[in-house]
C-alpha positions in Angstrom: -44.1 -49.3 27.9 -42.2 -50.9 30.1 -43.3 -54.6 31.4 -42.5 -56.0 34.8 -43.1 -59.8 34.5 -44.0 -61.2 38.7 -42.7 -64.7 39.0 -43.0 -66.8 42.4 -39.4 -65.6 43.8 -39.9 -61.8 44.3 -38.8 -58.4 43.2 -36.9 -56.1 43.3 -36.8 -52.5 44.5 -36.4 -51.0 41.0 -39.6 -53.1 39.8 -41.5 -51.3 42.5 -40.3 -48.1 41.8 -41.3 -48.9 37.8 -44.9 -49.8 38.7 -45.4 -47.1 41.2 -44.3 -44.2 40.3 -43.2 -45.3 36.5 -47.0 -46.7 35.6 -45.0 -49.9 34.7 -47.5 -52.6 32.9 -47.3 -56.0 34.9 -47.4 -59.4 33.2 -47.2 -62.7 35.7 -44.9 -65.5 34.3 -45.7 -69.3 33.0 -44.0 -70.0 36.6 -46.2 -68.1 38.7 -49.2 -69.2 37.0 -48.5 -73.0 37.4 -47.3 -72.3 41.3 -50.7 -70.2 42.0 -52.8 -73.3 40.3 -50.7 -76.3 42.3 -51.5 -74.7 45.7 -55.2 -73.5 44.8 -55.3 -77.3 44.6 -53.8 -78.0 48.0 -56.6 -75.3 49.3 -59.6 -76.6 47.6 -58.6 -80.4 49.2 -58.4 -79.3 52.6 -61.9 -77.2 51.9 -63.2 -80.5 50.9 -62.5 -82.3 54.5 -64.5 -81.7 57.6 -61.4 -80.6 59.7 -61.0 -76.8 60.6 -58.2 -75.1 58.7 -57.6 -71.6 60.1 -58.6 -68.8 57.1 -59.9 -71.8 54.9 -62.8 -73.2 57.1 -62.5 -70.5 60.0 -63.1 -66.9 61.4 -60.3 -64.8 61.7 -58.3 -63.1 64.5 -59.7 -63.5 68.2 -63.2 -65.6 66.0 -60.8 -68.0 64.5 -62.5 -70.7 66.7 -65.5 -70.7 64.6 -65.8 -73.5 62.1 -67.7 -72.2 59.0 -70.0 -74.4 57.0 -69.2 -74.9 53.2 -72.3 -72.8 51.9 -70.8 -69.8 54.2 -67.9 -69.6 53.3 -67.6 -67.0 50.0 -69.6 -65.0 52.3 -66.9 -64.8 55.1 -64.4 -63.9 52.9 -66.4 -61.2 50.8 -66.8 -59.9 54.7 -63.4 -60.0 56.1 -62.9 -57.5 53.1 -65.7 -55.2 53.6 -65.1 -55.1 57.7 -61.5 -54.8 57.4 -61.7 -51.7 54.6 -62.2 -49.8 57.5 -59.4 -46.7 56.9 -60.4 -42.8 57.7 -58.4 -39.8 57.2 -57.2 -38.5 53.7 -56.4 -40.7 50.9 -52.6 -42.2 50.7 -50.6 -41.1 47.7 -51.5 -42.8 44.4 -47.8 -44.0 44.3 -48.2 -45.6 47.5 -51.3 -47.7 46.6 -49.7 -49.0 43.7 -46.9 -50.3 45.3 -49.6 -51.5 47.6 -51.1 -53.6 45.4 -48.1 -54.7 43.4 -46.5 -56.0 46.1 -49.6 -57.8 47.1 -49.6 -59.4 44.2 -45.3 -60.3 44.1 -46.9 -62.6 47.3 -49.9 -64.1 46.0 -47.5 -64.9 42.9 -45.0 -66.8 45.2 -47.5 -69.9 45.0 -47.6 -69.9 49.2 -51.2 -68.1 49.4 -53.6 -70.5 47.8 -55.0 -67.6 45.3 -56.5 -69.1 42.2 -54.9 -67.8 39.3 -57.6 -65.6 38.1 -57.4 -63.0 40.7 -53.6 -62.3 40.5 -54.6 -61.9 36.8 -57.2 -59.6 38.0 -54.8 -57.7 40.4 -52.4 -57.0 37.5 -55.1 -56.0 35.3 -56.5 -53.1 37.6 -52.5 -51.9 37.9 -52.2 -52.3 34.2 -55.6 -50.2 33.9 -54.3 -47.3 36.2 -57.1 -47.7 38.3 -56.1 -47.0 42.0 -58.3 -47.7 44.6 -59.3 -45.2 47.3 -57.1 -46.1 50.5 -57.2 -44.1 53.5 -53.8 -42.7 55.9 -55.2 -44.4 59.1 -56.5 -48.0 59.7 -53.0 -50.1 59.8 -51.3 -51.1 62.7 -49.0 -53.1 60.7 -49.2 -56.4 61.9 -51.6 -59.3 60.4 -49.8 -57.1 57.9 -51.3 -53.7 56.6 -55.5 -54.7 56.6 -57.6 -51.9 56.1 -55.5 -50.2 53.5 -54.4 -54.1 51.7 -59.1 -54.5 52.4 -59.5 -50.9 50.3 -57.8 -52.4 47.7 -59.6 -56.0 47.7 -62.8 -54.0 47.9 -61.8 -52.5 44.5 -61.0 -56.4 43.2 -64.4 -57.1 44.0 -66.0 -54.0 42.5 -66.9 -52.1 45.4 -66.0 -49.1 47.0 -64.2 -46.0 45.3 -61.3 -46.0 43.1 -59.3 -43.3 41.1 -59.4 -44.0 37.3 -56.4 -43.0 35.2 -57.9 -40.0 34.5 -57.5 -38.8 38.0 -61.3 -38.6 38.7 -62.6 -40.9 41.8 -65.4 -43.2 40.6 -67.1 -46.1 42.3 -64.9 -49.1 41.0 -67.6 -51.0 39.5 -67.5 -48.7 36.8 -64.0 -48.1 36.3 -63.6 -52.0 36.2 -66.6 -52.5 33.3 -65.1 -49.6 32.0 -61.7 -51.8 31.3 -63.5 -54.8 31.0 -62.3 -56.2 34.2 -64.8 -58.8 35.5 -65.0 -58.5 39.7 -63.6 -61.5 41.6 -65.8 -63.3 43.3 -63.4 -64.8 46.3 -63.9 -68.2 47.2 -61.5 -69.9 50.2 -58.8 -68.1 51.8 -58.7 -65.7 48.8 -60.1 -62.4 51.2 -57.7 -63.7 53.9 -54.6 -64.0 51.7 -55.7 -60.4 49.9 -55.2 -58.4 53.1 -52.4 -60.0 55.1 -49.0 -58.5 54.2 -46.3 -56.0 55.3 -46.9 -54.6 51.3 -47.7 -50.9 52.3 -44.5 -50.2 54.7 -42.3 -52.0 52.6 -43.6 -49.8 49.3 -43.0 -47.1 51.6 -39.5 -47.9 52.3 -38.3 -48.8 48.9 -39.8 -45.4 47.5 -37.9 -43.5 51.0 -34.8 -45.3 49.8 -34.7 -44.4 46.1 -35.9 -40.4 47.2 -32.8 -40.8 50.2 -30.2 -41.7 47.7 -30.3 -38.1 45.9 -30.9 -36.4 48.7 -28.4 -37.9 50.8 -25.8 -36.7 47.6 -28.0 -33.3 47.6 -26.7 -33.3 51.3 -22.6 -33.5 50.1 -23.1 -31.0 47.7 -24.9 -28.7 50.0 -22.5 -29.2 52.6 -19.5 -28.5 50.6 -21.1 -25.0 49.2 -21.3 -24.1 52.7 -18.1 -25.2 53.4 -17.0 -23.3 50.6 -19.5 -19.9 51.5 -17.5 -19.9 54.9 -14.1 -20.3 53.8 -13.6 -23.2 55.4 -10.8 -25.8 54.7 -11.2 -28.9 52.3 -8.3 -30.8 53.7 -10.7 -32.5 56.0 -12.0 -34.2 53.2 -8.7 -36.2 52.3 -9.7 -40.0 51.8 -6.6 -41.0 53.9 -8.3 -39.2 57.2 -11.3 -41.2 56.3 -9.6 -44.1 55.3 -8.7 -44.8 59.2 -12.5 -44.9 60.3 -13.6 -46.5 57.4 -17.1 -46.8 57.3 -18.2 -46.5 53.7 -20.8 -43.6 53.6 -18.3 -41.6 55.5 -15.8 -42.1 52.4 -18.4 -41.5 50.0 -19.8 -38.4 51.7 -16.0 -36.8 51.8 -15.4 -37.7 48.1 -18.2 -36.2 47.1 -17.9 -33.1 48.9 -14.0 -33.5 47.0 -15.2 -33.4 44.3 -17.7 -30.5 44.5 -15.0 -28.4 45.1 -12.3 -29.2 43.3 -10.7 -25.9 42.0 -12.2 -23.6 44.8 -10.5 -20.1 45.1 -12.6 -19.9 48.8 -11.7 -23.0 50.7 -8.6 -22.0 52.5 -9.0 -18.4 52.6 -9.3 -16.2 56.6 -11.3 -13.4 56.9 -8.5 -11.2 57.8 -5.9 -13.4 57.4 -6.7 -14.8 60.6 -5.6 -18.8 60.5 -8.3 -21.0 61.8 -7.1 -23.6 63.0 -10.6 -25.9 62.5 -14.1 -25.4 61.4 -17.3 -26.0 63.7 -18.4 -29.5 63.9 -21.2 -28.8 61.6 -18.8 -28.1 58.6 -15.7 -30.0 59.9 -18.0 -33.3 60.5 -20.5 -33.4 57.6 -19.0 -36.6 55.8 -19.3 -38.2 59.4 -22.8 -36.7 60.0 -24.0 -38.2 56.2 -22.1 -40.9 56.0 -23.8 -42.9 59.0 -27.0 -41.7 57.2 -25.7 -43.4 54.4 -24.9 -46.6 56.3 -28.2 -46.6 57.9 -29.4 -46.6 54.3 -27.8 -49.4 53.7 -29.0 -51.5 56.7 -32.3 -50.6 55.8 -31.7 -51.6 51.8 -30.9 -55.2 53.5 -34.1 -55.5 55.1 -36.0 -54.4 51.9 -34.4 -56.6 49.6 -35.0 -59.4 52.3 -38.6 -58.5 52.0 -39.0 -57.8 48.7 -37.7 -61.6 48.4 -40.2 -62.8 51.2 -44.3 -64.7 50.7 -46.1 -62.5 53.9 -49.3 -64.1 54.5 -50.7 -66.5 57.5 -51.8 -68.8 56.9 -49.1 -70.2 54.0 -48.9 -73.2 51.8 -46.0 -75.1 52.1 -44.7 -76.9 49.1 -44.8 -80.5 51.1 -48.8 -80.0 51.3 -49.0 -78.4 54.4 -50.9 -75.2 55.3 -49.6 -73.5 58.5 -50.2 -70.8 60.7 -47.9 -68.2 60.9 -46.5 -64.6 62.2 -44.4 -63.9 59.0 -46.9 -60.7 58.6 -45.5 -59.0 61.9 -43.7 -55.6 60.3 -40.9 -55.2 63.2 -38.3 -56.0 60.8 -39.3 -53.0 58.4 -40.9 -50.9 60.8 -37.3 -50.7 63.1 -35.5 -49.4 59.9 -38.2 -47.0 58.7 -38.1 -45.1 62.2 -34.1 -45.5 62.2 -34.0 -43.5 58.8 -36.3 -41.2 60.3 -33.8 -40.5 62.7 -30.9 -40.1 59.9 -33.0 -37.6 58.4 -34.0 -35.3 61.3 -30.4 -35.2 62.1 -28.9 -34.7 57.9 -32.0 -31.6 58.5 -30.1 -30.7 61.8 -26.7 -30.2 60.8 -27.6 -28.2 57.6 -30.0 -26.0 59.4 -26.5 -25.4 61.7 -24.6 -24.0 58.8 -27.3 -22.0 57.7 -27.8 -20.9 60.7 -23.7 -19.8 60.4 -23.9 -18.3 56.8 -26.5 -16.0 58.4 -24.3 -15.1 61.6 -22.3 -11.8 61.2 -20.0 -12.9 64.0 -19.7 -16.7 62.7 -19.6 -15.9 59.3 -16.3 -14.9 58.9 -16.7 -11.4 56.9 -20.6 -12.1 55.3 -22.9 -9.2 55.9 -25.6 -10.1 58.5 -27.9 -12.6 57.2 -27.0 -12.0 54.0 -28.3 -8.9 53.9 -28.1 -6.3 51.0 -28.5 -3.1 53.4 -28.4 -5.3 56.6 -31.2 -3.3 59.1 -32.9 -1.7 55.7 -32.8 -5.1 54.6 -33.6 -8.5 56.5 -31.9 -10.6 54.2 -32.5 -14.4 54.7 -33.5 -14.1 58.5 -36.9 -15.4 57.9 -36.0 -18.5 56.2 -33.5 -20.0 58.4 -36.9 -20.0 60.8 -38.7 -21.6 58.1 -35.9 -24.0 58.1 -35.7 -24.1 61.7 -39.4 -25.2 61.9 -38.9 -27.9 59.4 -35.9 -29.2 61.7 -38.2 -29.2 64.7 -40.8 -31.0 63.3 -37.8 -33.5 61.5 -37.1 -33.8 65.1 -41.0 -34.9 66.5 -40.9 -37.1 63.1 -37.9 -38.9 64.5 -39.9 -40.4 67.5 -39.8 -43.8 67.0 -43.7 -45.5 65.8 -42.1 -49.2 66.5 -41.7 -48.2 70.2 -45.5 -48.6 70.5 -47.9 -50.9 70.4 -51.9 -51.2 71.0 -53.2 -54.4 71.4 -55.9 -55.3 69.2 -58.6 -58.0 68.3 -59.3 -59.2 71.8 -55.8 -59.2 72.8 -55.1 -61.9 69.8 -53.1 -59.7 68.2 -51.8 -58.1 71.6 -48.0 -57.0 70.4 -48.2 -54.8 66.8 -45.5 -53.0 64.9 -46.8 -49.9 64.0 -45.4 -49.5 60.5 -47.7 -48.0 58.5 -47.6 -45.5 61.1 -43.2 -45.5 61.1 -43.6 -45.6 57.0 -46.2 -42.3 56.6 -43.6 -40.5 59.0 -40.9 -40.8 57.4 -42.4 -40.2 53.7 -43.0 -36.7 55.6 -39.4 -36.5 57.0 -38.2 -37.0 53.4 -40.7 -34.6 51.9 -39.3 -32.3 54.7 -35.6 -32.6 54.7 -35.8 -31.5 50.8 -36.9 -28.3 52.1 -34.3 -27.6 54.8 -31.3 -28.5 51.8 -33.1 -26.2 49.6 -32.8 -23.2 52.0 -28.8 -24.3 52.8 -28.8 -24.3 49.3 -30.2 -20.9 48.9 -28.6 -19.7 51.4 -25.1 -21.2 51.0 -25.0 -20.0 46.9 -25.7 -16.3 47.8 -23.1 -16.2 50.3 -20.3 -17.4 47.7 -21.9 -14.7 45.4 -20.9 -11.9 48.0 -17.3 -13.3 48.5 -16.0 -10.5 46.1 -12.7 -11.0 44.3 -12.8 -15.4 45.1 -13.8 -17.6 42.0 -15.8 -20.3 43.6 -14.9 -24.0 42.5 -16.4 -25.0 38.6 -18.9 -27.9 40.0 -20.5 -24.8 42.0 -20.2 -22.1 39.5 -22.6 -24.8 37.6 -24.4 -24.8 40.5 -25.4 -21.1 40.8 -25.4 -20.9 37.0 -28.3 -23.5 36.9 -30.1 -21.8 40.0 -30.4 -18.7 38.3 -31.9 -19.9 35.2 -34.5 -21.7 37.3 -35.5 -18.1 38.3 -34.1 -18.3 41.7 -32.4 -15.0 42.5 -29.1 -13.8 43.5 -27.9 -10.9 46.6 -29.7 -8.0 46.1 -32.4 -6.1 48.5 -35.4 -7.7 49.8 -38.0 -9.4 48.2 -40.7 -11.6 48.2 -38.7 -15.0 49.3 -41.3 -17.9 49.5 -41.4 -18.0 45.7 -37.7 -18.3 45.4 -37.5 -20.5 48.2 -40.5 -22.5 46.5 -38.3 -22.5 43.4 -35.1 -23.8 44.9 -37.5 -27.1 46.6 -38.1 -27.8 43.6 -34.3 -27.4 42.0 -33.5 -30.4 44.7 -36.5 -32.5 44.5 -36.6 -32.5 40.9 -32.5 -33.3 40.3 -31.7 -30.4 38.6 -28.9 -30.0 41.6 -27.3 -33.0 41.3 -27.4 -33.1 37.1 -25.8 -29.3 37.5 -23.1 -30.5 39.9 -22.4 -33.9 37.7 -21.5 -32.0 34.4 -18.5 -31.0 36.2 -17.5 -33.8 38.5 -19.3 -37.2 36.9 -21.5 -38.7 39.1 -21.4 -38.9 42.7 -21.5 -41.4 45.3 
């Protein structure tokens, strides 16, 4: 299996993505070991001296005034976990706790937290065990970093609370740690503190959006250019030296791609009629414009992970000069502004397909389709019903698209009076994406029967792969009504799974 090895300068998104979602073992380096022991040494001196060191010898938040007493002090932080595991609602994705959790531990690793040794050894060994603790969708407002949902998973260090074991089955996590022979941590100074205080659960968030955005961004192109191609529209829009004037990148890349997809089309060009057209709608005509600023966003918002994923978020830190300072490194504007600005790439890459569905469908913009599609159009309703479905999925793109960072409730006796909100901004927009799969896979659906009905026009190779590769996931062809939420279940699950995008890149390579 593969091993991810956590030293004390980061990592990167595709470690994340291995441990999350690829049940990646994790193994912390010579390095990271020696930098957790040096400044467990600085802690444990200023433990020893009768000065108050905030989250060493002190409360926390809006009680950080109180000085506790040496014999008190495993208590507070065995506390500051228990109060702050205070989540409700369902229970977040197992992917998203184990990003949780490893990303945790990529701080505690960077030597600034003042965590002995022993419990980042601990924290790999739970991931390494597949036990996931129980962690609940509400309880963050994402500054002081993500606390109840970073406490859930402390409560789980310390063998308490609920946790799924790798068999799937949610156990109390004293057992599942005996079970693996994983002794609970008993936290001494700062260790609760330094457990909970991170921007970890956004950021897994938007590393996972990112990786899922990058295929479905290229699931857009080839969308788009089946559409394109379904309405007879004109590929000479897509000529790199019209794109080369504007250059922003993900415009170029979206045009190639679209190029590319329909390289060798016997539609594009065609009139109904022999009627010239003189342009396409905007929703056709501007697609590589439309995706290609989603793309750029996407790459704003790569910036800001990889800054993070190369970030220590925790307050207070240990400085390599001796020092421990207070901080607001654990505030999550930075990511939260880029999860709600994808959020709005998405609802409007959802938007503009939902536009040339909407076309395909139109008798009167369709340019010589039967009414939606329709075998025996009146007899026969033909896709009507799922361009609402796909409507509905726009709209709610749409609601998704209001931006969580805008808000903030002030918290903790007005001590922590300005938060980010973006655990909120990240859960969103894990929806969004969940949700714009959808809309492409009706486009899709919609977009490869409408080529099937252009009688006597051989549709470009890259799609005839397409269609080919639709069919033999059981998705039908034209033909009367039927059932439809299996086949539209059917064609979700050709996008989300890749099976588009590996049909499409045995004829063009791969795409942008």
């Amino acid at each position: 299996m593969h091993t991810v090895v956590v030293g004390t300068s980061g990592v990167t998104a595709s470690d994340v993505l291995a441990v999350a979602r690829g049940g990646a073992r994790v193994q912390l380096s010579e390095e990271a070991v020696a930098a957790l022991a040096a400044a467990r040494e600085i802690v444990d001196a200023l433990a020893a001296k009768p000065d108050p060191v905030y989250g060493v010898s002190t409360g926390f938040g809006a009680l950080a005034t109180r000085h506790i007493s040496a014999e008190l002090r495993a208590q507070l932080q065995r506390n500051i976990v228990r109060s702050h595991a205070a989540g409700m609602g369902p229970r977040v994705e197992r992917d998203v706790v184990r990003a949780l959790m490893f990303l945790r531990l990529k701080t505690v690793c960077s030597g600034h937290t003042g965590v002995r040794p022993e419990v980042a050894q601990a924290m790999a060994d739970l991931l390494n065990a597949g036990i996931t603790p129980v962690v609940h969708e509400y309880g963050s407002l994402g500054c002081s970093g993500d606390l109840a949902p970073l406490s859930h998973c402390a409560l789980a260090l310390m063998g308490e609370g609920d946790a799924e074991g790798p068999d799937g089955v949610v156990r109390p996590a004293a057992e599942l740690l005996a079970e693996h022979g994983i002794q609970p941590v008993e936290l001494r100074e700062k260790e609760g503190l330094a457990l909970l205080n991170g921007t970890d659960g956004m950021l897994g968030m938007l590393v996972m959006a990112l990786a899922d955005l990058d295929a479905l961004y290229k699931s857009a192109d080839v969308t788009a250019a089946l559409s394109l191609e379904a309405l007879l529209g004109t590929d000479k829009v897509l000529a790199p030296e019209l794109h080369a004037i504007r250059p922003h990148p993900g415009q170029a890349a979206s045009a190639a791609n679209m190029a590319a997809v329909l390289k060798g089309s016997g539609l594009t060009g065609h009139h109904q009629d022999d009627a010239p057209r003189v342009q396409d709608a905007y929703s056709v005509r501007c697609a590589p414009q439309v995706a290609g600023a989603g793309r750029d966003t996407m790459a704003h918002a790569r910036l800001v992970a990889d800054r993070e994923l190369a970030s220590a978020v925790d307050n207070p830190v240990v400085l390599p000069d001796g020092r421990v300072e207070s901080n607001g490194n654990f505030h999550g504007a930075p990511v939260a502004y880029v999860l709600d600005f994808l959020a709005v790439a998405v609802a409007d890459l959802g938007s503009i397909a939902e536009r040339r569905t909407d076309r395909l469908l139109d008798k009167n913009r369709s340019h010589g389709l039967p009414p939606f599609l329709a075998d025996d159009a009146g007899v026969d309703s033909g896709l009507m019903i799922a361009q609402y479905t796909q409507a509905a999925l726009v709209s709610e793109l749409k609601r998704l698209a209001v931006p969580a960072s805008a808000d903030s409730i002030p918290s903790s006796a007005m001590q922590e009076d300005h938060v980010s909100m973006g655990w909120s901004a990240a859960r969103k927009l894990r929806t969004a994406v969940d949700n714009l799969t959808r809309v492409l896979a009706v486009e899709l659906y919609a977009a490869t029967r409408a080529i099937e009905l252009r009688e006597g026009l051989t549709p470009a190779p890259a799609t005839r792969a397409v269609i080919d590769a639709l069919r033999e996931a059981g998705v039908q062809g034209p033909g009367p009504d039927r059932f439809l939420a299996p086949d539209l279940a059917a064609a979700d699950a050709f996008v989300r799974d890749g099976r588009l995008l590996a049909a499409v890149e045995t004829v063009t390579g791969p795409l942008q």
